[in-house]
C-alpha positions in Angstrom: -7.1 57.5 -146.2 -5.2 60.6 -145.8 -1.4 61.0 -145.7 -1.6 61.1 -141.4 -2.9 57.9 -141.4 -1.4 55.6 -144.3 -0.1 52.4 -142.8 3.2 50.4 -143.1 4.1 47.3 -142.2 8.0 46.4 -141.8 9.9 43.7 -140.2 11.5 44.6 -137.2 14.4 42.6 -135.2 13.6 42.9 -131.5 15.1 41.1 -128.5 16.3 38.9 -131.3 13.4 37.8 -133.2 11.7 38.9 -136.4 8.0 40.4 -135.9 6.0 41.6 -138.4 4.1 44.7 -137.7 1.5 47.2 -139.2 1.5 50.9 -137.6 1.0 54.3 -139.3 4.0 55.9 -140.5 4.4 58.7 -138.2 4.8 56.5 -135.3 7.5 56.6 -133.3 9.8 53.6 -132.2 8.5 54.0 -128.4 4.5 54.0 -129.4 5.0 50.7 -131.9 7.2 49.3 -129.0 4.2 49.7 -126.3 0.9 49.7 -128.1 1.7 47.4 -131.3 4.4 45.2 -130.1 3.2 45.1 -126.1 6.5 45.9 -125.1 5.5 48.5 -122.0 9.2 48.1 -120.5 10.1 51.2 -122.5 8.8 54.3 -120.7 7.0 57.1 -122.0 9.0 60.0 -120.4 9.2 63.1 -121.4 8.6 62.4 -125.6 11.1 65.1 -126.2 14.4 63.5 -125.9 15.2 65.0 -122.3 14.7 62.3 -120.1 16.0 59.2 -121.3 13.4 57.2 -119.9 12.9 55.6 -123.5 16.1 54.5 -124.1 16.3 51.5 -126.5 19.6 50.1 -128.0 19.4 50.0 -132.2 22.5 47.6 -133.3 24.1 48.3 -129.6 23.6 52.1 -129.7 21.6 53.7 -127.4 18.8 56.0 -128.9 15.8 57.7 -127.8 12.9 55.9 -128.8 10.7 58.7 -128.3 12.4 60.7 -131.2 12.9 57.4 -133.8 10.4 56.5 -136.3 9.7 53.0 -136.1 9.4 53.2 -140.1 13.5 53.8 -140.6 14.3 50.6 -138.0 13.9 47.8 -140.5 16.9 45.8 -140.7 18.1 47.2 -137.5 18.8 44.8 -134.1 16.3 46.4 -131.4 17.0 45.5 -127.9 14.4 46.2 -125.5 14.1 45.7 -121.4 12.5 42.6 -122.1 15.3 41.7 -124.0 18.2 41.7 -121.4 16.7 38.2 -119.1 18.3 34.8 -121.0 16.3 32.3 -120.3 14.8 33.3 -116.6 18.5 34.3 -116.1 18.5 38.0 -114.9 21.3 40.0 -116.7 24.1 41.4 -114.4 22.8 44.8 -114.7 19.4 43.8 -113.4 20.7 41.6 -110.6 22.8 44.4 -109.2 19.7 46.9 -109.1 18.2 44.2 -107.8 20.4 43.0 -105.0 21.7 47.3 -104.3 18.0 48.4 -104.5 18.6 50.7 -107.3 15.4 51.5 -108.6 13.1 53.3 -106.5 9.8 53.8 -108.4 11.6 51.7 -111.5 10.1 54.4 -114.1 13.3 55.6 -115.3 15.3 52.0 -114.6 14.9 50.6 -118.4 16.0 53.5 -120.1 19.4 53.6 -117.2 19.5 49.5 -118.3 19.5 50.0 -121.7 22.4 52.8 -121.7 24.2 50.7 -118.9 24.1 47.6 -121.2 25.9 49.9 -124.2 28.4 51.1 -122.2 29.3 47.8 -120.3 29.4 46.6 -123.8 32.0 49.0 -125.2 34.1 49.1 -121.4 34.2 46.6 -119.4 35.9 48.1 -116.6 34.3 51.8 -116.8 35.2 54.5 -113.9 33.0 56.6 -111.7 33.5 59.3 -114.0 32.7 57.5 -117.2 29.5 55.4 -115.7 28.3 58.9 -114.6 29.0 60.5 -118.2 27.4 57.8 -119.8 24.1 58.0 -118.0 24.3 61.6 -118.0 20.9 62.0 -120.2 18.8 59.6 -117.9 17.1 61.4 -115.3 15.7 59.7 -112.1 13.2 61.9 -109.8 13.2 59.0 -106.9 17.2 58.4 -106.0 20.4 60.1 -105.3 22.3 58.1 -107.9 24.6 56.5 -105.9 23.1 53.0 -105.5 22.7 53.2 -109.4 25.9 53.8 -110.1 27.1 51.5 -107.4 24.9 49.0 -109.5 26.6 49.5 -112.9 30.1 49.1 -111.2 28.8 45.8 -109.5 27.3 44.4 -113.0 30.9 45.5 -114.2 32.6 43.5 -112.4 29.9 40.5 -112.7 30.2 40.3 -116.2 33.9 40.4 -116.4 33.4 37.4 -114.4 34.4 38.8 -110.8 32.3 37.8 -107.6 30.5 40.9 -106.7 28.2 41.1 -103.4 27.3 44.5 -103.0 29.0 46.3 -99.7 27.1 46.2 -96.1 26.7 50.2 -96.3 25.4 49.8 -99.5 22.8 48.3 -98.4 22.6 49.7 -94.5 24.2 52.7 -94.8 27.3 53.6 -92.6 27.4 52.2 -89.3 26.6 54.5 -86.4 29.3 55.5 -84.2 29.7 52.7 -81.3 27.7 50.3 -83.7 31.1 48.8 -84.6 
């Protein structure tokens, strides 16, 4: 077998549990997520660290699974998109998309999640500005970005234990004039 194809296998920590796994050492986080752990919530993208459609947390950070090798995660908490639902419970984050209509297409939603979930995690009460800075790498083709970030301030507010409906325009738009 030649050095390109020698095989590993490690122990990894994903959505919480231990799986063992065999993959060649070259592989990157994102291909032993999809094809060896049938993960396919993390998105290929652009596989050059650009689009941020890969994003994965490792121990609460958000990284690029695109640019990881899955060989150097052992011992390291992976969180995935199939990670965030306890229990049929949707996570705040994914309710809000839900109920704003966040995601258009949904390609680029897990990698937003995923970077979402870290920053919620280190602010519970993030601004405008700091929601936008923090998403900043995640690119989304289909939407303006305001329903997502509308999203992120509603799971915000959910988590910190606030009721949260999302706003009649935000899901309508603006009343016409005379519609009042």
């Amino acid at each position: 077998m030649s050095a390109g194809n020698e095989m590993v296998v490690r122990r990894l920590k994903v959505n919480g549990e231990e799986r063992t796994v065999a993959f060649p050492v070259h592989h990157t986080l994102l291909e032993v997520l999809r094809e060896e752990l049938g993960l396919p919530g993390t998105k290929h993208g652009c596989e050059l660290g650009e689009c941020g459609t890969c994003t994965v947390l490792v121990d609460g950070t958000p990284i690029l699974s695109c640019l990881a090798l899955a060989d150097e995660m052992e011992g390291r908490a992976i969180e995935t998109v199939e990670g965030l639902a306890r229990g049929g419970e949707l996570h705040p984050l994914q309710r809000a998309f839900a109920d704003l209509g966040a995601a258009q297409c949904g390609y680029c939603t897990p990698g937003i999640l995923m970077t979402a979930k870290a920053l919620l995690a280190e602010n519970a009460a993030p601004t405008r500005h700091e929601i936008r800075a923090a998403l900043a790498g995640n690119l989304c083709r289909c939407t303006g970005y305001q329903k997502i970030l509308e999203a992120v301030e509603g799971a915000a507010a959910l988590e910190r234990g606030e009721p949260w409906e999302p706003a009649p325009e935000a899901l309508r738009g603006s009343p016409e004039p005379g519609e009042r």
